[in-house]
C-alpha positions in Angstrom: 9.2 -4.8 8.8 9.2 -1.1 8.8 8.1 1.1 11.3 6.4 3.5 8.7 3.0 2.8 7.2 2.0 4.6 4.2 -1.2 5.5 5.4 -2.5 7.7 2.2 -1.0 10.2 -0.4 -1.8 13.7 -1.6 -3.5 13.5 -5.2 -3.1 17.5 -5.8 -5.0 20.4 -5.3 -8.6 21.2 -4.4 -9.6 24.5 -4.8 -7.0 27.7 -4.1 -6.6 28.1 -0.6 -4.3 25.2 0.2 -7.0 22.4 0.6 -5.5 19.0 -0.3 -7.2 15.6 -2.2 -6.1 12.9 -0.3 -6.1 9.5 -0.8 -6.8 7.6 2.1 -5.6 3.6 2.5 -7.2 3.4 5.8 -10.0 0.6 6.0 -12.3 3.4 7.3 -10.8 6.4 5.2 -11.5 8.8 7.3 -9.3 7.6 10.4 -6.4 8.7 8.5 -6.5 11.8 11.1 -6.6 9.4 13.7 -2.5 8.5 12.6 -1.0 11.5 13.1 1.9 12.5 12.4 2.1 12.0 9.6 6.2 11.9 7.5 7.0 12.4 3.4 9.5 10.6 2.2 11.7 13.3 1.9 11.3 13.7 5.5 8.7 16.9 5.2 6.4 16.0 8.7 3.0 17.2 8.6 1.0 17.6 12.5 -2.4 18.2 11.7 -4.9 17.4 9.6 -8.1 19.0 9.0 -10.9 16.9 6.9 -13.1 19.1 5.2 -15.3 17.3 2.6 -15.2 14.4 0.8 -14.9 14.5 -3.0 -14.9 11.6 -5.7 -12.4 9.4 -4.7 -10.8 11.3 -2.1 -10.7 13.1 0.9 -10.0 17.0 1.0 -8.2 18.3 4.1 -5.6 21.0 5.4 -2.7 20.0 6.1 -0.4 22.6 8.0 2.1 24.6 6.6 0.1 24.3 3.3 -1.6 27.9 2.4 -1.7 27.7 -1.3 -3.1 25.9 -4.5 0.9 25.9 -5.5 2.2 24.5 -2.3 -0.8 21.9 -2.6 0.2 20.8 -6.1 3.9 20.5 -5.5 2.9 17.2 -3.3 0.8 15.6 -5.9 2.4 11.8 -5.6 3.8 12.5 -2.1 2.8 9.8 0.2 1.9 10.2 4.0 3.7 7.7 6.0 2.6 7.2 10.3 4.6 5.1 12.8 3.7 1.8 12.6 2.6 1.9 16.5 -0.1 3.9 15.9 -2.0 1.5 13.7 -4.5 -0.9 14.8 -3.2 -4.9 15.3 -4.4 -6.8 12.7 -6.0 -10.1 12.8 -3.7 -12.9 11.7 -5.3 -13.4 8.7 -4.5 -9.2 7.5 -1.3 -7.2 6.5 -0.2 -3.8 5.4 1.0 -4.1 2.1 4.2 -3.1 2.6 4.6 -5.6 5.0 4.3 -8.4 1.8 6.5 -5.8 -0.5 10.0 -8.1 -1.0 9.0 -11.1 0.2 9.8 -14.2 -1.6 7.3 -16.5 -2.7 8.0 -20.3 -3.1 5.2 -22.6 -4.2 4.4 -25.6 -1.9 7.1 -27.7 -3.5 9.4 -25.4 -1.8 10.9 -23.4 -5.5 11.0 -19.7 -6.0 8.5 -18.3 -8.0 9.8 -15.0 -7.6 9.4 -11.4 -5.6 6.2 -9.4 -4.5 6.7 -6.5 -6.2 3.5 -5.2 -5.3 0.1 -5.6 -4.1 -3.0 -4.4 -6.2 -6.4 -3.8 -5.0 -8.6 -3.5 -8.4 -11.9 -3.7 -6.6 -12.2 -7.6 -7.0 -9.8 -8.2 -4.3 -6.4 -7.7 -3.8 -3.7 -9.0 -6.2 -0.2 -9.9 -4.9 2.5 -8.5 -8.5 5.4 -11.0 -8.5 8.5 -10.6 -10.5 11.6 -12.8 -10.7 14.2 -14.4 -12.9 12.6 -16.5 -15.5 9.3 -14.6 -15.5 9.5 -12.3 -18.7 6.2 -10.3 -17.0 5.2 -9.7 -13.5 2.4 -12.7 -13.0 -0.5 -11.2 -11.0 -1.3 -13.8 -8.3 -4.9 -13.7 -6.1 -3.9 -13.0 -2.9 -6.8 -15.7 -1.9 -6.0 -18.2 0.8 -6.6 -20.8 -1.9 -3.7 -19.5 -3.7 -1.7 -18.2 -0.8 -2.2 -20.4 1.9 0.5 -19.2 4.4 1.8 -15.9 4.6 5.0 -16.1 7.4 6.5 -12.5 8.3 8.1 -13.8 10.5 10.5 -16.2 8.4 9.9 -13.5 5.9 8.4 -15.6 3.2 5.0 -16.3 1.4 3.8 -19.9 0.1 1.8 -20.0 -2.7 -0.3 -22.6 -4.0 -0.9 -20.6 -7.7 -3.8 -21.9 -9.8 -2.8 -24.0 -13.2 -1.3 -21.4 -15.7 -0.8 -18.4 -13.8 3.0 -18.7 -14.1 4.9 -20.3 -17.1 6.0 -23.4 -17.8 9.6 -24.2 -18.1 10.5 -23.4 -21.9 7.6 -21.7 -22.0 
């Protein structure tokens, strides 16, 4: 497991004076302050954040060291990453996504159905995207406990109990 969380990402601009659209993937969006610091990917750490409105589909903030609508839309894409001990425990039945990223998943007969690539939230519920060898697509699997009935970080491996057609036959 890493001991980053992407927490949200900058989704451009708003306005001229440096404000930032945010995308928060917090369950309550705006504790995203609440994770501070926060780290880019290219290592670019960011110490405060100031939430200033809310706007359709995102949060608008101040982030510091960010003055202008330039610097602002040079991190459109850039994702905000905090250290993983300064997110809530989750109940054993929850995970960060990019906790399930990589993991194998074998259905109950014990075979390899292939990789989670990764995991989609659509607004129906979350999808787990698997891709492997034999699988000319990705297969989008419910991430339901019907169809994934254990989830083991700790050996590192999923078990999936998919529903009738969701991944091809042999031959197929």
């Amino acid at each position: 497991m890493s001991d980053k969380i992407t927490v949200g990402s900058i989704a451009g601009a708003y306005g001229v004076k440096g404000e930032v659209r945010i995308k928060s993937f917090c369950a309550d969006p705006g504790a995203i302050a609440d994770y501070l610091p926060f780290v880019t990917e290219a290592g670019r750490t960011f110490s405060q954040l100031v939430l200033t409105g809310e706007t359709k589909g995102a949060l608008i903030g101040r982030l510091d060291g960010i003055t202008t609508k330039e610097e602002a839309d040079a991190l459109r894409g850039t994702a905000l990453l905090a250290d993983r001990d300064r997110l809530p425990s989750l109940p054993d039945d929850e995970f960060y996504h990019t906790d399930l990223i990589g993991l194998p998943v074998h259905d109950t007969g014990g075979s390899l159905l292939g990789t989670v690539k990764a995991v989609h939230d659509h607004g129906a519920g979350d999808l787990l995207e698997i891709h492997g060898p034999g699988l000319k697509a990705t297969v989008l699997l419910p991430f339901t406990r019907a169809a994934v009935p254990t989830v083991d970080l700790t050996a590192g491996r999923i078990i999936a109990d998919p529903p009738p057609g969701t991944f091809p036959e042999d031959g197929e």
